[in-house]
C-alpha positions as CSV (number, residue, x, y, z in Angstrom):
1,X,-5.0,-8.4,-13.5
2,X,-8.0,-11.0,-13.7
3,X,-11.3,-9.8,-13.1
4,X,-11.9,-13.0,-10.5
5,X,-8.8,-12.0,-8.7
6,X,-10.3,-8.1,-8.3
7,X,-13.5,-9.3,-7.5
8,X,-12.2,-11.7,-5.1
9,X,-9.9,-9.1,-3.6
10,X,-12.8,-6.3,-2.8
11,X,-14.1,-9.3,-0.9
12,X,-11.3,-9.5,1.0
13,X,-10.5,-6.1,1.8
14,X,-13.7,-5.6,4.2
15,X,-12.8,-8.8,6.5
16,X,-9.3,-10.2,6.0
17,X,-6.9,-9.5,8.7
18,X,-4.1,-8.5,6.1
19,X,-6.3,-5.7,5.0
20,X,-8.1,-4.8,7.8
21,X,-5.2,-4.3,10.5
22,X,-2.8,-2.3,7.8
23,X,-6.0,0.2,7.6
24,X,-5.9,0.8,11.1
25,X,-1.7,1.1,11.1
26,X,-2.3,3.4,7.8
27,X,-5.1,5.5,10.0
28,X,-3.1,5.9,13.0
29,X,0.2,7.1,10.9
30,X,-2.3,9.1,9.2
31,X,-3.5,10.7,12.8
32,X,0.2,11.2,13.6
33,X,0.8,13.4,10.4
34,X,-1.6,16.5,11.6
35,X,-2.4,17.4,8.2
36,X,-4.4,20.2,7.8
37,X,-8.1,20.0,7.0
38,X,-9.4,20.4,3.2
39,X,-6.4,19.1,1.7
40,X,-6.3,17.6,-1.5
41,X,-5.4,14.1,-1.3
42,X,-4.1,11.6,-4.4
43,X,-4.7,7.4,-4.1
44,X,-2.4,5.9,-6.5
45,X,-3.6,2.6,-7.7
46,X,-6.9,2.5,-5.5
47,X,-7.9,-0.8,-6.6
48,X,-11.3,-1.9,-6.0
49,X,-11.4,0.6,-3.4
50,X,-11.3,0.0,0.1
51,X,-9.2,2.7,1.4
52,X,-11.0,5.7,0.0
53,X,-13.6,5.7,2.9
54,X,-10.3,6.3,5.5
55,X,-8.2,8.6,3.4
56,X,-11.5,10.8,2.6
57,X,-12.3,11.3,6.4
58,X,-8.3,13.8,6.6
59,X,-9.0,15.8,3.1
60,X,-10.3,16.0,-0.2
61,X,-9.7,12.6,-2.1
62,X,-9.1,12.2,-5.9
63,X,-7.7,8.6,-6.6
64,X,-6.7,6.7,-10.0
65,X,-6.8,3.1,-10.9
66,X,-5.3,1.3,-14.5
67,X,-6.8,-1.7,-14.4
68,X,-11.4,-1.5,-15.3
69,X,-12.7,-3.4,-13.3
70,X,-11.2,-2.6,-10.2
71,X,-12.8,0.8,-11.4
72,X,-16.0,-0.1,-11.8
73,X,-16.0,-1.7,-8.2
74,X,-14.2,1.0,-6.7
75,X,-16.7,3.6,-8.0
76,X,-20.0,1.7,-7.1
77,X,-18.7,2.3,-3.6
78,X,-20.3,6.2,-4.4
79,X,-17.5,7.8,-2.5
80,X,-15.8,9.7,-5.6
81,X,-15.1,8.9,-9.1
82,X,-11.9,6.6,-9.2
83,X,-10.2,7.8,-13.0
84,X,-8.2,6.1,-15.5
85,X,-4.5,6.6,-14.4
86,X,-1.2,4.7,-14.6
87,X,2.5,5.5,-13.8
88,X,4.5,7.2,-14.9
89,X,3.6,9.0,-17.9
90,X,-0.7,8.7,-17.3
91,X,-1.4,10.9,-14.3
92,X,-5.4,12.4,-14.4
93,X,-6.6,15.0,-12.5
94,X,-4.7,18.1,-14.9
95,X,-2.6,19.9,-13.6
96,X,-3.8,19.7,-9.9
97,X,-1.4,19.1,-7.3
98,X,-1.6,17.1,-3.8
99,X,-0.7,17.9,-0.3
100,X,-0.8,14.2,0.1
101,X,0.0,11.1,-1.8
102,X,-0.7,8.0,-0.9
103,X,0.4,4.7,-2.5
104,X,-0.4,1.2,-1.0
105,X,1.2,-2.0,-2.4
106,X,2.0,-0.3,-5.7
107,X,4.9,0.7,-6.2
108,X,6.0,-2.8,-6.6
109,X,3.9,-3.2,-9.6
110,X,5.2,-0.6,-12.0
111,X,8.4,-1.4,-14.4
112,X,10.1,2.1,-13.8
113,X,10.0,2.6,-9.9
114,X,12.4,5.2,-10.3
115,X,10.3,7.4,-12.7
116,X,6.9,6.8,-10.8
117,X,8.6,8.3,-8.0
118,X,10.0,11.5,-9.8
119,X,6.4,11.7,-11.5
120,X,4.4,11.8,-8.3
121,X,7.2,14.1,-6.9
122,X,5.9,16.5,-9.8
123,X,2.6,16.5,-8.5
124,X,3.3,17.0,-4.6
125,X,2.9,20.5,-3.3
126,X,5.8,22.2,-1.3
127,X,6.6,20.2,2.2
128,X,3.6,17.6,0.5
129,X,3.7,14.2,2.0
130,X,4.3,11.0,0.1
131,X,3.1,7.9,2.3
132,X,4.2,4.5,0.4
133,X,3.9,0.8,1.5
134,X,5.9,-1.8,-0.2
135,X,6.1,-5.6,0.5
136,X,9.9,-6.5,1.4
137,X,12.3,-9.0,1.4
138,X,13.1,-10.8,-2.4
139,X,13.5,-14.4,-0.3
140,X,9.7,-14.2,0.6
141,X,9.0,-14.1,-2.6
142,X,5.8,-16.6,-3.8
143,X,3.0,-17.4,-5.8
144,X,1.0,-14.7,-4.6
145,X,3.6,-12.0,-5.5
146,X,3.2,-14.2,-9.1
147,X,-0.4,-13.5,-9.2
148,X,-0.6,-10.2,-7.9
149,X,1.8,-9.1,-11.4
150,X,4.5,-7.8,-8.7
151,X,8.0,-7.0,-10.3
152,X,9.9,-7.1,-7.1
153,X,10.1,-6.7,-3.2
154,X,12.2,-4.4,-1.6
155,X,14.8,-3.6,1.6
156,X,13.9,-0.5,4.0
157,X,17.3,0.9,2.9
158,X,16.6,0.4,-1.1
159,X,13.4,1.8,-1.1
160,X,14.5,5.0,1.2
161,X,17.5,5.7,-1.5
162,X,15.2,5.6,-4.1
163,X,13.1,7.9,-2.5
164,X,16.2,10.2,-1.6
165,X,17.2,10.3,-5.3
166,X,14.2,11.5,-6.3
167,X,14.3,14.3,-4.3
168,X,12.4,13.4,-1.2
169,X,13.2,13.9,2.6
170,X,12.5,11.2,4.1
171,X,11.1,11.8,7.8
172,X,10.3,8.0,8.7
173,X,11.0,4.7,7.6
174,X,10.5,1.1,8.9
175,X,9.0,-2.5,8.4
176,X,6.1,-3.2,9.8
177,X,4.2,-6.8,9.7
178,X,7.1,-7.6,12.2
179,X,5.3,-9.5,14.7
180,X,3.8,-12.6,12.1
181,X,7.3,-12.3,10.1
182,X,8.5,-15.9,11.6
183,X,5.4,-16.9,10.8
184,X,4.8,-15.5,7.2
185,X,8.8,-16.9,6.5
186,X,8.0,-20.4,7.6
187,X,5.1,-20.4,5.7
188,X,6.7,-19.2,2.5
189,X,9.6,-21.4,3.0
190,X,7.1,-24.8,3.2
191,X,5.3,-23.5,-0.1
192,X,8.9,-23.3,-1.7
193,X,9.8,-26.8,-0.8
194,X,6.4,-28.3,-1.5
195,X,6.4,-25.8,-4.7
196,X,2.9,-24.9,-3.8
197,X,1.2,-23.1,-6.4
198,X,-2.1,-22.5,-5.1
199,X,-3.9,-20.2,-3.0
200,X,-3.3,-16.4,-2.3
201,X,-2.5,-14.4,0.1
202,X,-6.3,-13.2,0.2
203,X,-7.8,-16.4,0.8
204,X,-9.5,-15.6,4.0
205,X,-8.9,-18.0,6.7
206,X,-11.0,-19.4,9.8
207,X,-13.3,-16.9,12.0
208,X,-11.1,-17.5,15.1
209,X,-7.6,-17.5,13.3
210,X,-8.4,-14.2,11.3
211,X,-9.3,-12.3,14.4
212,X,-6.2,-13.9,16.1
213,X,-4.2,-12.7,13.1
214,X,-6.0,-9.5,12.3
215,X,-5.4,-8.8,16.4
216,X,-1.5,-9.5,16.2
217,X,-1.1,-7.4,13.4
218,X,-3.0,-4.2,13.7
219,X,-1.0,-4.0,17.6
220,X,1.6,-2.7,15.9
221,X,-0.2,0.7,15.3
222,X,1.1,1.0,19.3
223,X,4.5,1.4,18.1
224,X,4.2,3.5,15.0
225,X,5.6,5.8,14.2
226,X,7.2,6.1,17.3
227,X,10.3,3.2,16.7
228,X,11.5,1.7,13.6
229,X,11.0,-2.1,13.8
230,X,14.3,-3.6,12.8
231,X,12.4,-6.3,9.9
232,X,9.1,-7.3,8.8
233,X,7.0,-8.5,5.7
234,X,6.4,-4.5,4.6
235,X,7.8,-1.4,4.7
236,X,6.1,2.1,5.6
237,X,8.0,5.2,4.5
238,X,6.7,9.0,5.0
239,X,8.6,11.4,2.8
240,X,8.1,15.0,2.2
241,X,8.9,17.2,-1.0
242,X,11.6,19.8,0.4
């Protein structure tokens, strides 16, 4: 991925709503998981970083990135070294294994989802947690998914049969970004029609609007992982290694 883009994105992560209100949603499903302190605890695909200040506050974090430069920004954040790593086949670390997995918007980017998720079943301990967001729905497809190198979006049901062939138990499932869905779809649906080919996702929007949206969004948290929301522009899954 382009060094602009990374650089632009570890911008983004500190301010913009997207990012800001799914670390809170990730921290209270986090909370709700009563893992046990000193656990050892795997990012795949950290990027440039800006969840390894939350997931190091419940455990012992180790985290790999493929791409350099979202490395070297990662790591000047002095939290712990982010290593070379890429699925399926590239997994650092030896042979250390994880209580907890966690796995942000990546899953989407790798050719063999199926063999990502049998690799990173390898490395889960016994009753280990694997906690994945993915983007969903195919028909909200757009240049961002274009620039971000994805290879597809998923449906809750695909992703948690994937999962259960692989081994998993899946404890919870659901789409979450529910309550700016109509919004996100009408949005998507105008760039189709005007075949807009500009901008990102990331591009960060006006003060008041991003609080607005960042506020909408992270009220979710309320809800999970108490009820499944029935759509949304991701999906959340927690699945454990029997």
């Amino acid at each position: 991925m382009e060094q602009e883009f990374y650089q632009k994105y570890a911008t983004a992560e500190k301010e913009h709503w997207w990012f800001v209100a799914r670390r809170q949603i990730i921290a209270k499903i986090l909370k709700s998981l009563q893992l046990d302190s000193n656990i050892n605890i795997l990012e795949i695909g950290c990027g440039p970083g800006g969840n390894l200040e939350l997931l190091s506050k419940h455990g012992n974090i180790f985290a790999m990135e493929s791409d350099a430069g979202a490395r070297e920004i990662a790591n000047r954040r002095k939290i712990i070294q982010v290593e070379y790593g890429m699925l399926p086949n590239n997994i650092p670390f030896g042979s250390q294994s994880f209580d907890l997995i966690a796995m942000f918007d990546v899953l989407e980017h790798i050719d063999d989802d199926v063999a990502a998720l049998n690799a990173l079943y390898e490395r889960l301990r016994q009753n280990g947690v694997l906690l994945l967001t993915v983007p969903a729905y195919n028909f909200l497809w757009s240049h961002h998914d274009i620039v971000n190198q994805h290879k597809r979006r998923y449906v809750r049901k695909q992703l948690t049969s994937l999962a259960h062939d692989s081994g998993y138990f899946v404890n919870y499932s659901t789409y979450f970004n529910t309550l700016l869905f109509p919004l996100v779809l009408v949005v998507r649906l105008l760039d189709k029609l005007r075949h807009n080919n500009e901008g990102s996702d990331v591009d960060m929007p006006s003060k008041v609007a991003n609080t607005l949206l960042k506020y909408i969004f992270s009220s979710e948290r309320f809800l999970l992982p108490h009820i499944r929301l029935p759509f949304g522009v991701s999906i959340l899954v927690i699945a454990r290694k029997p």
